[in-house]
C-alpha positions in Angstrom: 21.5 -45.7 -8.7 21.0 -49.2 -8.5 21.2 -50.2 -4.6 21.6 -54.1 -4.4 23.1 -56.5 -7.9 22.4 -59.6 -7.2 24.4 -60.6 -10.4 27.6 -60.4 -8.7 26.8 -63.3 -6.1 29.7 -65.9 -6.5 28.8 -69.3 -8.5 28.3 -71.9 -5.3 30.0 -75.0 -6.4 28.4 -78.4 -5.2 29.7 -81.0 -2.1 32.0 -82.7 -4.6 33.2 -79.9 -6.4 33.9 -78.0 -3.4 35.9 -81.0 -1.8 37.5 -81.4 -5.5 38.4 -78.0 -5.1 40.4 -77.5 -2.2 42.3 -81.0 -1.9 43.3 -79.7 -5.8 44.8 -76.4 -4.5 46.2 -78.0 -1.3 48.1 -80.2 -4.0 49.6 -77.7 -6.2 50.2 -74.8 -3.5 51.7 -77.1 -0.9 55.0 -79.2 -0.9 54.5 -82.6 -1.7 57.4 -84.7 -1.5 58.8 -85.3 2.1 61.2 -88.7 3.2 62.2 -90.4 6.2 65.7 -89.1 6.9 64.1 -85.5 7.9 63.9 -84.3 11.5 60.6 -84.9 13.0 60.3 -81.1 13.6 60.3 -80.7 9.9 57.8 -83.7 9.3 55.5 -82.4 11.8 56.0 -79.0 9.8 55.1 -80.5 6.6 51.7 -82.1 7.5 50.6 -79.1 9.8 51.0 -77.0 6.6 48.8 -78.6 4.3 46.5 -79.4 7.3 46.2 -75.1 8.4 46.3 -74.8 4.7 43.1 -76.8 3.6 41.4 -75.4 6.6 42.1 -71.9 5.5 40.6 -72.5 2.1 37.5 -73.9 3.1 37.2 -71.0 5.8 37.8 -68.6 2.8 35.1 -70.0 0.3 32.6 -70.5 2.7 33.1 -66.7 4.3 32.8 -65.8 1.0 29.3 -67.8 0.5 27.5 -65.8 3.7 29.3 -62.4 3.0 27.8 -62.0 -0.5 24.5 -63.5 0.1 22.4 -60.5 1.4 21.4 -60.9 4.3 17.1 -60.0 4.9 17.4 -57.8 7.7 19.6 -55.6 6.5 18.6 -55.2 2.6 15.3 -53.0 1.7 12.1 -54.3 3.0 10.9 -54.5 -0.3 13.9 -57.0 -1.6 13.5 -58.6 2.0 9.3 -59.3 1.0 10.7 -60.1 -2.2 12.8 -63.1 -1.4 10.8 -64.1 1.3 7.5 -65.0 -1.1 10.3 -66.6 -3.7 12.1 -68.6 -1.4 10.9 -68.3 1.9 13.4 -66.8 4.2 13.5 -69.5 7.2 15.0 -72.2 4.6 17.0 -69.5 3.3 18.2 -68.6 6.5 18.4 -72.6 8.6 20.8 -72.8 4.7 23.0 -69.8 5.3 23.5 -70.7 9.0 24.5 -74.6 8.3 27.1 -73.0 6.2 28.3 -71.0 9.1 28.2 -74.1 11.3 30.2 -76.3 9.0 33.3 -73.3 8.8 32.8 -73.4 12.4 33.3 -76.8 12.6 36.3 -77.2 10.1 38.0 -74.6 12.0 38.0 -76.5 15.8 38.9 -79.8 13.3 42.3 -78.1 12.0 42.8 -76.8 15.7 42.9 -80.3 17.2 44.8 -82.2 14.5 47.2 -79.4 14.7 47.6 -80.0 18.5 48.3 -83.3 17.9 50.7 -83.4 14.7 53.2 -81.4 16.9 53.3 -84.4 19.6 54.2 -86.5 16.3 56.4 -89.2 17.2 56.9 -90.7 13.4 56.4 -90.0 9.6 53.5 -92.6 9.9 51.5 -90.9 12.3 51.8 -87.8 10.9 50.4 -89.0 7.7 47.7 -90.6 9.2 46.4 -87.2 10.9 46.8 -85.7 8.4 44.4 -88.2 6.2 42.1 -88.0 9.3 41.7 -84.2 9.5 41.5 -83.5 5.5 38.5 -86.5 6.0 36.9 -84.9 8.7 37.0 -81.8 6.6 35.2 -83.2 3.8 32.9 -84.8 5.3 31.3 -82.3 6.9 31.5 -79.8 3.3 29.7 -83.2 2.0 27.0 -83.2 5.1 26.1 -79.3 3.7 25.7 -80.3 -0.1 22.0 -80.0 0.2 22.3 -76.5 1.8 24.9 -75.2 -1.3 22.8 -76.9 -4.2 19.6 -74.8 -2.5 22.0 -71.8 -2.5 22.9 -71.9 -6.1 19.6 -72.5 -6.8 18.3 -69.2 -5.1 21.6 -67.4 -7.0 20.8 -68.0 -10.2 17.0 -67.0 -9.3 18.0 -64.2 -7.6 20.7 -63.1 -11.1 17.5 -62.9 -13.2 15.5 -60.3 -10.8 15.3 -57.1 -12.4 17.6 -54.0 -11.0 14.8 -51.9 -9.0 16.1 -49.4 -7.2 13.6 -48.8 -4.2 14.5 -45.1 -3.4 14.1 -43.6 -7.3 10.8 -42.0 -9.3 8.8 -45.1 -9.9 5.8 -45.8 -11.7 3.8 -48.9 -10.9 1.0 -50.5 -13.7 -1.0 -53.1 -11.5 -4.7 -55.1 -12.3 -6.3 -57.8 -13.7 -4.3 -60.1 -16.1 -4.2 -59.5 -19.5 -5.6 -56.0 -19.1 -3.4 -54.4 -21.0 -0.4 -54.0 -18.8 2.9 -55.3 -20.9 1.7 -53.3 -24.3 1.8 -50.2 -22.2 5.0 -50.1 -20.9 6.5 -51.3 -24.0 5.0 -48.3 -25.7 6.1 -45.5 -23.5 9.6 -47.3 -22.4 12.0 -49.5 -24.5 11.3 -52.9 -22.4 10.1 -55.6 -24.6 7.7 -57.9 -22.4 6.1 -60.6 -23.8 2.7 -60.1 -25.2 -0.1 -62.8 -25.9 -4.0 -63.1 -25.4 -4.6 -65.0 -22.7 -3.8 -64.7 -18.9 -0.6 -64.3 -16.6 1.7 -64.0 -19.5 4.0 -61.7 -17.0 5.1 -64.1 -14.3 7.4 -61.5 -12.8 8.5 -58.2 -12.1 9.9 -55.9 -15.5 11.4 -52.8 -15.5 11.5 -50.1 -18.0 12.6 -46.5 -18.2 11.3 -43.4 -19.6 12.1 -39.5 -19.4 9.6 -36.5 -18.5 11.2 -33.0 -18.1 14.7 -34.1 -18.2 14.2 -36.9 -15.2 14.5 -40.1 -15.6 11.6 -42.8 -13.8 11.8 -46.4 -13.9 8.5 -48.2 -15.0 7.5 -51.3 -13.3 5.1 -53.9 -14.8 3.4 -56.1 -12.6 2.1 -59.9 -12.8 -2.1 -59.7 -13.1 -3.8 -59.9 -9.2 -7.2 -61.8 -8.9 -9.4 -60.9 -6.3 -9.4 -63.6 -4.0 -8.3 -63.6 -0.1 -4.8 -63.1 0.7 -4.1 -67.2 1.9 -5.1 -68.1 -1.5 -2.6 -66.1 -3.7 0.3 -67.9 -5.8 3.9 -66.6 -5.5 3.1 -64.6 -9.0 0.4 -62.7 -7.4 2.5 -62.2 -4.1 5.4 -60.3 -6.3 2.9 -57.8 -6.9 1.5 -57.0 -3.5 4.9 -56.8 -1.9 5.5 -54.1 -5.0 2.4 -52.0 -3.8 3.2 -52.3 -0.4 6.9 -51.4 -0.1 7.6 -49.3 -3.7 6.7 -45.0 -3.2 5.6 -44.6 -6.8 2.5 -43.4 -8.4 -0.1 -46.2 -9.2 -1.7 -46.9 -12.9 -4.7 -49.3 -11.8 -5.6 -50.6 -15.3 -9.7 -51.7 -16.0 -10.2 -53.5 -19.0 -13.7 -51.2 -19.9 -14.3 -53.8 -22.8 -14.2 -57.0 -20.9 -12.1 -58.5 -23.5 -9.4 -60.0 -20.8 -12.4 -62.2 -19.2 -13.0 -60.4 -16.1 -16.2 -58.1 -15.7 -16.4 -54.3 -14.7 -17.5 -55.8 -11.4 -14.7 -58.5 -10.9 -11.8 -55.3 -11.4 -14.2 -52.9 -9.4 -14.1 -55.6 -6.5 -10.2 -56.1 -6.7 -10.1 -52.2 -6.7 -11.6 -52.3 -3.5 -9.7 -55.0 -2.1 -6.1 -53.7 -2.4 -7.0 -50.2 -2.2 -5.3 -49.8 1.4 -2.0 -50.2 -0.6 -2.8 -47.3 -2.9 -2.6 -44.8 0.5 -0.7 -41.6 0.5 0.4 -42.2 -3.6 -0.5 -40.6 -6.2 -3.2 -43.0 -8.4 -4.4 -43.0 -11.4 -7.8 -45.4 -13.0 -6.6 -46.1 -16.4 -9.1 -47.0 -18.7 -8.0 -49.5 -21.4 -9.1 -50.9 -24.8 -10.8 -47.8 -25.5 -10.9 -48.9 -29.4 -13.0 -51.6 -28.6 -15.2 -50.2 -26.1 -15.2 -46.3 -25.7 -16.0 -45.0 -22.2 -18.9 -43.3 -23.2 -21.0 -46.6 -24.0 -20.6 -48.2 -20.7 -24.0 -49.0 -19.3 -25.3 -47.3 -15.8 -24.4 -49.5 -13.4 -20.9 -49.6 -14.8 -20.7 -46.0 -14.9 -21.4 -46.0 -10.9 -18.7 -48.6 -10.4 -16.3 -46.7 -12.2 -17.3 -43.2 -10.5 -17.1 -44.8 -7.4 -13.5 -46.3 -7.9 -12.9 -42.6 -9.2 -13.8 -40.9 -5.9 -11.7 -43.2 -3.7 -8.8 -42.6 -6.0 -9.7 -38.3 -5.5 -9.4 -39.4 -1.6 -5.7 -40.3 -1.8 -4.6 -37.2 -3.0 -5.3 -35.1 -0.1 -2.6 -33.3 2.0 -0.7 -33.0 -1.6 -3.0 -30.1 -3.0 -4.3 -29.1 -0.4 -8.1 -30.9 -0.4 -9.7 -33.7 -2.8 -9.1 -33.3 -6.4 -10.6 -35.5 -9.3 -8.9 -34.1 -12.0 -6.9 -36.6 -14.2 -7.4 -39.3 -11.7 -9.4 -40.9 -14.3 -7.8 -41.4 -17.9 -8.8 -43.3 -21.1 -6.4 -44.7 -23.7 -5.7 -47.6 -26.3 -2.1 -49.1 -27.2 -3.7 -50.1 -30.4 -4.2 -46.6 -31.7 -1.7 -44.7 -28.9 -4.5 -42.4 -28.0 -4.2 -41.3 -24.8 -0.7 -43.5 -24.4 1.5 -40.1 -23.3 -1.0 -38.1 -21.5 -1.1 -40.9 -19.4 2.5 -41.1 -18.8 2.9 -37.5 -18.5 -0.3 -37.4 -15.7 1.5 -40.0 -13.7 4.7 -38.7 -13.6 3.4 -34.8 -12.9 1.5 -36.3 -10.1 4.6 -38.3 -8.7 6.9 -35.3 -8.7 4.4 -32.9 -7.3 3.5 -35.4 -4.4 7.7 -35.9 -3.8 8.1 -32.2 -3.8 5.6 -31.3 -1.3 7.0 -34.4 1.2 10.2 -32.7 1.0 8.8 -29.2 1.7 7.3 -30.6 5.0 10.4 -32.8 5.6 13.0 -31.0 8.4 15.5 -30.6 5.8 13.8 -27.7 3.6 14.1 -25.3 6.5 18.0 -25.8 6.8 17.8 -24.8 2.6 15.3 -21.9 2.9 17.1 -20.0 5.4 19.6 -19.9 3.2 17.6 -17.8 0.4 15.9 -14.5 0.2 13.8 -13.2 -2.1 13.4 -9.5 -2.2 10.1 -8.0 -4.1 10.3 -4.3 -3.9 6.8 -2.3 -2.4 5.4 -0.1 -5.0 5.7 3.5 -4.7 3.5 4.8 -7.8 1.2 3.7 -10.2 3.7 3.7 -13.3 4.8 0.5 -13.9 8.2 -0.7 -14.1 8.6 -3.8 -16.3 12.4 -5.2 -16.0 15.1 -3.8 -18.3 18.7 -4.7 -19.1 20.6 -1.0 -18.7 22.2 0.0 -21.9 26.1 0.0 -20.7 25.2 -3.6 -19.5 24.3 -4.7 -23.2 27.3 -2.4 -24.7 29.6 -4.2 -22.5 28.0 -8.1 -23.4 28.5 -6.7 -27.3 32.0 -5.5 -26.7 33.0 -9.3 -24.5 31.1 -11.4 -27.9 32.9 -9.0 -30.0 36.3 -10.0 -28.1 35.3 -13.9 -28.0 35.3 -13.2 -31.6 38.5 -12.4 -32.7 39.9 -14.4 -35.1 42.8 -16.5 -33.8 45.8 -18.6 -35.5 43.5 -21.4 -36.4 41.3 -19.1 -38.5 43.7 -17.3 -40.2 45.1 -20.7 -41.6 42.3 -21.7 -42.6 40.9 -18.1 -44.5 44.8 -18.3 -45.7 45.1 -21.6 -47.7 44.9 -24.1 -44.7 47.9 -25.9 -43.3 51.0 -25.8 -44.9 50.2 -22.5 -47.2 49.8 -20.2 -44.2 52.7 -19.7 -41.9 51.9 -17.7 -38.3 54.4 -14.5 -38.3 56.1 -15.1 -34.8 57.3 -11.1 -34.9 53.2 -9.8 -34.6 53.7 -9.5 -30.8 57.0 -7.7 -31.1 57.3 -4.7 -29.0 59.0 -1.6 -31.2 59.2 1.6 -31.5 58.0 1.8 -34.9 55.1 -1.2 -36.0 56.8 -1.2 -39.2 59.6 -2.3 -38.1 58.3 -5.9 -37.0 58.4 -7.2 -40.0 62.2 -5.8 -41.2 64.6 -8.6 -42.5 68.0 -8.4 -41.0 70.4 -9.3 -43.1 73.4 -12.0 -42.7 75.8 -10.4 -44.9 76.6 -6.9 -45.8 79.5 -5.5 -48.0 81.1 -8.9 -47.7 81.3 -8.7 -44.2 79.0 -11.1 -41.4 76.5 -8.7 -40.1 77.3 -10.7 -36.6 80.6 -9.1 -36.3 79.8 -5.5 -36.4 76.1 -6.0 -33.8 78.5 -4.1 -30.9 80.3 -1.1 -32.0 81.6 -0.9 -28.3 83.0 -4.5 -28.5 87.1 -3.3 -28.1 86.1 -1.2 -25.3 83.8 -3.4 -23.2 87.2 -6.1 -24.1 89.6 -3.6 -22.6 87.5 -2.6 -19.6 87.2 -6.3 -18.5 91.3 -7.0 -18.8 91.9 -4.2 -16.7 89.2 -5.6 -13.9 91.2 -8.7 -14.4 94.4 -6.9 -13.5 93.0 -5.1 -11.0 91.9 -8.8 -9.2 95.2 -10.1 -9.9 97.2 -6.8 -7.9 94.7 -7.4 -4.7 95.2 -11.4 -4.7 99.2 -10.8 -4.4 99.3 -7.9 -1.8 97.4 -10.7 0.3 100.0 -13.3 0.0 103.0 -11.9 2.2 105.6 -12.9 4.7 105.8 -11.8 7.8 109.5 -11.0 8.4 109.1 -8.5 12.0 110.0 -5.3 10.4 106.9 -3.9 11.3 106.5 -5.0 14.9 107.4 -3.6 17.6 109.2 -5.0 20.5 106.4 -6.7 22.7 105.0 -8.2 19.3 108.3 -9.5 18.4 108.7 -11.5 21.7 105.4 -13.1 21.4 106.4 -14.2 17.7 109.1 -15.8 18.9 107.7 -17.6 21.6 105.0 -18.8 19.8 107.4 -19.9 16.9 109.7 -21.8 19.9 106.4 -23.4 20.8 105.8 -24.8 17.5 108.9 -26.2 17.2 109.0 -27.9 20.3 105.4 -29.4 19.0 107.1 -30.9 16.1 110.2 -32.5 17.9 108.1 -34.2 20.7 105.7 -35.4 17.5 109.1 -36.5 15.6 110.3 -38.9 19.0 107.0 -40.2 18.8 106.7 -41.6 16.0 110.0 -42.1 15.3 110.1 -44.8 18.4 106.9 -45.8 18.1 107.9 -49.2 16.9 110.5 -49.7 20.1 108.3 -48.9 23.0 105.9 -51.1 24.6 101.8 -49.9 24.4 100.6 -49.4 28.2 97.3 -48.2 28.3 96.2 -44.3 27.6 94.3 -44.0 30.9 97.3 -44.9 32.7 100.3 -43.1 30.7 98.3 -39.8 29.3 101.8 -37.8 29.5 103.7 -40.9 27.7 106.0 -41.1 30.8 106.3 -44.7 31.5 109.0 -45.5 28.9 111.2 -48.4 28.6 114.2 -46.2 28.7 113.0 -44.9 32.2 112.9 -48.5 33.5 116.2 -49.2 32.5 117.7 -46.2 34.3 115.4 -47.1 37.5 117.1 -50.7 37.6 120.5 -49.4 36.9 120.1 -47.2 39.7 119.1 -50.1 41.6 122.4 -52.5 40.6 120.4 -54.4 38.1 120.9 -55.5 34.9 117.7 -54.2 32.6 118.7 -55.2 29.0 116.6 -58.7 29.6 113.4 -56.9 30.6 114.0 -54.1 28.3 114.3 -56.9 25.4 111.5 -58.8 26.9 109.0 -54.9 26.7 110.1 -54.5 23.3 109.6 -57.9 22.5 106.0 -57.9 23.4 105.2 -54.5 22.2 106.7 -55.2 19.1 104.1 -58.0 18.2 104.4 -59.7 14.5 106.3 -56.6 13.4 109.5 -56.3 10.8 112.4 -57.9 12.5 116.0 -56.2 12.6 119.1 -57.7 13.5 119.8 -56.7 17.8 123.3 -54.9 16.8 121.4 -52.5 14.5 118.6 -52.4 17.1 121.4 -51.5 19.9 122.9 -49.2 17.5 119.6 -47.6 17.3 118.7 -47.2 20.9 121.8 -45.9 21.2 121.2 -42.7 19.2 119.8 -39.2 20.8 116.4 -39.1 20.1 116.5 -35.5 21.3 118.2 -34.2 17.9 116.0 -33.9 14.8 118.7 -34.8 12.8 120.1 -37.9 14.2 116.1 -39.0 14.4 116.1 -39.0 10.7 119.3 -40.4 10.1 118.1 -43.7 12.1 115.4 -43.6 10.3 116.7 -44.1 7.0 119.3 -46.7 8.3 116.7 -48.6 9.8 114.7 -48.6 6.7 117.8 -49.6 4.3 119.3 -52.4 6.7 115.8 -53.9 7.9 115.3 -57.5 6.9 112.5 -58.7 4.7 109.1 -58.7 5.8 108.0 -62.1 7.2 104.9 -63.9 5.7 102.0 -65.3 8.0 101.4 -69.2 7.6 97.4 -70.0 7.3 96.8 -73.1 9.8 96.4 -76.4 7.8 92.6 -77.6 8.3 93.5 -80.6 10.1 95.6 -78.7 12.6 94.4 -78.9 16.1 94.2 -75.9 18.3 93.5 -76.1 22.5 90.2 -75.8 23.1 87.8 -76.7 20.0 87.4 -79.8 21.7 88.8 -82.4 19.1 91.3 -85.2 20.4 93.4 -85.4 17.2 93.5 -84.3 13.4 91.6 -87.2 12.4 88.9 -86.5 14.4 88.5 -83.3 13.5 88.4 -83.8 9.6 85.7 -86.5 10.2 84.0 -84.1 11.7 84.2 -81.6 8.9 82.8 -84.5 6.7 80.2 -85.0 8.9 79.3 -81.6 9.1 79.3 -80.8 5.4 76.9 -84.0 4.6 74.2 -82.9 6.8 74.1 -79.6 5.1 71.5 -79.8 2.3 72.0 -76.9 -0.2 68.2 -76.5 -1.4 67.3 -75.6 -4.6 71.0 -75.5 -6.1 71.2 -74.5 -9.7 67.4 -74.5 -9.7 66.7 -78.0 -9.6 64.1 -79.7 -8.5 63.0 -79.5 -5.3 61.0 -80.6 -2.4 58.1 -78.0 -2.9 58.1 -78.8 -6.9 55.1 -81.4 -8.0 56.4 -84.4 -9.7 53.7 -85.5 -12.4 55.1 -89.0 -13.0 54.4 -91.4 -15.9 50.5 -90.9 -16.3 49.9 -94.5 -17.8 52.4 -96.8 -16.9 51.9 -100.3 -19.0 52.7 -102.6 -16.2 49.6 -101.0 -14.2 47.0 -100.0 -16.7 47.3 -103.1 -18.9 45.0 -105.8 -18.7 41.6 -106.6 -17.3 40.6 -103.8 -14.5 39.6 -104.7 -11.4 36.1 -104.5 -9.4 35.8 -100.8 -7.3 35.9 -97.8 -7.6 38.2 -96.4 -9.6 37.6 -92.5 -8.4 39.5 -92.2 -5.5 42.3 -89.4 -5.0 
């Protein structure tokens, strides 16, 4: 799994085209048509808006600049060396932080121009802080434009580094240049380097992949090294040391044995020597190249010696991962021309790799919490006779019978032995249970001596219809019995006095309710909490100030008046006539009732108050005064966006060319301003 894509890094648009940018957004996501006549809270509404707006979107671009830029300290070390010999990480760095110091900057801009747009005394002033903080803004994205061209610069660069992933079975072809390299790793993987006769035709890192045993390694071809001191090495050379020195995989040093790239035996032994503190503790292999021109056995004495010698260092790294020295297949011969030798080379380098990762991860902590968890039991011998493994017999009766069962034939087969689709039709009756298997496949007939089959299924059909009419009877007989009338023959004489109590008691429940509501309309409403019993009456004051030699029909009319409210009026004799009749008799309650009902006058209408009409207390001195104010009122209310017109949020795109301004001879300036 690939670890860091540097692909996906955002395009980093340049000073002007960032400005260009956000003013353009601020434009079309922003209201733009404001006028004198508003309040000055809404003005100073309108230009803190765009001004929190454009400082928002310049916060979010730039956040988004140093949040997908990786940052060196926190990537591999090997992507960290990486960069740093590209680009050099201080500039990268002094460029990521001035973009950090310009967001910081735009922000405390907006945060003061916003403090003083809401002391904003005019439309004027607004604008013009408003013009002042959007200029402060840009200015400052224009001050970084060397920092975001450097940026994109290092993006694109860094979109055209290979994928490596650090952690993953890696093998690494280093050496001289034009040693052979690039034609080996386009042999064993399906990379396609570049390929020419002369030196540093690789100028960076390419990756390949190839499988051994099911596993998958990625195969890394290096840029030539030159044996020279450290200082004096190029960038190109640089991309391969920080390879060696950060990447766990086994090494392929190439030597050219036929001296064809321009470099001496000698010259590669020396750079063998050289770098061969990055070769520690990984598995390394000598390969010897160009075999076809030069085979290894013609080498002269003295190159023999080198290459022995370069053999027995490369035996030295291998201890502690078999368990002492070992030589074997540390040094290999081949020849991309012919292939000889091309896979036993690959297969050597990745044997070694996996043997060397398996045995770090057997000394690693982990292992021991995985080994607890297995046991392997080896029986003790207890004879001579020897006892080589066997399968028991029911075992492989019972695996025959299971492939035998996976076997069967199903639907789909049966079709297709049968004619194939449309031919064959499944029987749905196989699964049938029944007595008799022959039976599945009976056809039941529809009709039989001119009678429908249907109509004789049920022999007990009239009796199963009878049975159920008598249950129904039955039901009926038990539902009557429960509906009876009690009518006391069958109580005794206790019983019979508690019926007629409670039956007294009823009826005196349903004459009170009756005078209730029967003069509900004629007695005045005093509180509950005051009159729970229903006492205070206005026929009770009457008597009181009778009894007193006063004459209560005025404050009797004057209760019922009130209580009364915007009710029905009646005509006082019939009201008289009314209170005049015993409420205590059921039947003269509803005999008043329907005389009151067929001599009551018309219901009265309710008059709605004229608009103009002046009531205590709103505050108005006259009619005229108060329908000015209505005008008033109703002029100051803007309906916004009525009938979806235009409003002051929508951007008007006027007249792009009009003739009176665009005709004629242009004047001197620029011509590029917003």
């Amino acid at each position: 799994m690939v670890q860091y894509n540097f692909k996906k890094i955002t395009v980093v648009p340049s000073g002007k085209d960032f400005v260009d940018i956000i003013l353009s957004r601020t434009q079309r996501q922003t209201p733009t048509v404001v006028h004198k006549g508003y309040a000055i809270s809404r003005l100073r509404q309108f230009y803190m808006r765009k001004v929190k707006f454009t400082q928002q979107n310049f916060h979010e671009k730039l956040s988004l600049i140093i949040e997908e830029f990786p940052r060196l300290d926190n990537i591999h070390p090997f992507y960290g060396d990486l960069l740093h010999v590209l680009y050099n990480k201080d500039h990268y760095k002094l460029a990521l932080g001035q973009i950090n110091t310009a967001r910081n900057i735009i922000v405390k801009i907006a945060k003061d121009y916003v403090r003083l747009l809401k002391y904003g005394d005019s439309l004027y002033r607004c604008k013009c802080l408003k013009v002042a903080a959007l200029g402060r803004m840009c200015t400052v994205v224009k001050r970084i434009g060397p920092s975001l061209a450097y940026l994109e610069q290092i993006r694109q660069h860094m979109a055209r580094l290979p994928s490596i992933d650090p952690n993953t079975r890696t093998i690494l072809i280093c050496g001289y240049p034009n040693v052979g390299k690039s034609s080996f790793i386009n042999k064993i993987t399906r990379a396609d380097v570049d390929v020419q006769p002369y030196a540093f035709t690789t100028k960076s890192l390419f990756v390949g992949h190839t499988d051994y045993n099911y596993l998958r390694y990625q195969v890394i071809d290096t840029p030539g090294i030159l044996d020279r001191p450290f200082e004096d090495r190029n960038i190109i050379e640089m991309c391969s040391i920080t390879a060696l020195a950060h990447l766990r995989a086994a090494i392929l040093f190439f030597l050219d044995v036929s001296g064809s790239c321009g470099y001496s035996i000698t010259q590669q032994a020396a750079l063998f020597h050289s770098i061969k503190s990055l070769f520690m503790n990984k598995p390394l292999i000598i390969v010897c190249s160009k075999i076809d021109l030069q085979p290894l056995d013609g080498l002269s004495e003295e190159d023999m010696k080198l290459v022995s010698d370069m053999k027995a260092e490369a035996a030295k790294t291998v201890i502690g991962q078999g368990g002492g020295p070992d030589d074997a297949g540390v040094l290999l011969s081949m020849s991309t021309l012919t292939e000889e030798g091309v896979i036993a080379v690959k297969n050597a380098a990745c044997e070694r790799l996996l043997n060397q990762r398996v045995d770090i991860k057997m000394k690693s902590k982990k292992i021991n919490d995985c080994l607890n968890r297995f046991h392997v039991a080896i029986p003790k011998p207890r004879d001579g006779k020897e006892r080589p493994p066997c399968i028991p017999q029911a075992v492989l009766d019972a695996r025959e019978q299971k492939i035998e069962k996976e076997k069967r034939k199903l639907e789909k087969d049966l079709e297709e032995e049968n004619g194939g689709a449309g031919v064959y039709s499944a029987s749905l009756r196989k699964h049938y249970i029944m007595a008799n298997e022959e039976w599945k496949e009976d056809v039941m007939p529809e009709i039989l001596d001119g009678h429908n089959v249907y109509d004789f299924v049920d022999p007990d059909i009239l009796q199963r219809l009878e049975e159920l009419e008598q249950d129904e009877g039955l039901r009926q007989e038990e539902d009557a019995e429960e509906d009876f009338v009690m009518d006391g023959t069958e109580l005794g004489p206790e019983e019979l006095e508690a019926l007629a109590e409670i039956r007294k008691k009823k009826s005196l429940l349903i004459q009170e309710h009756r005078i209730k509501k029967s003069t509900a309309e004629s007695r005045p409403t005093i509180p509950r909490k005051f009159d729970k019993d229903r006492k205070y009456t206005s026929k009770r004051m009457g008597r009181q100030l009778s009894s007193l030699g006063l004459d209560p029909s005025a404050a009797v009319g004057r209760a019922r008046s009130v209580s009364r409210g915007r009710k029905r009026e009646r005509s006082p004799v019939r009201r008289d006539d009314v209170e005049s009749m015993d409420i205590d008799n059921d039947q003269s309650n509803k005999k008043m009732r329907m005389r009151s009902r067929s001599i009551s006058m018309p219901r009265s209408r309710s008059r709605s108050r004229p608009p103009g009409e002046v009531v205590p207390g709103e505050g108005y001195k006259d009619s005229a005064q108060k329908i000015k104010a209505f005008k008033l009122g109703k002029q100051s209310f803007n309906k916004r966006n009525k009938d979806a017109r235009k409003g002051e949020a929508d951007r008007v795109i006027p007249t792009l060319k009009p003739k009176h301004l665009f005709s004629g001879k242009r004047s001197n300036g620029k011509t590029t301003r917003r």
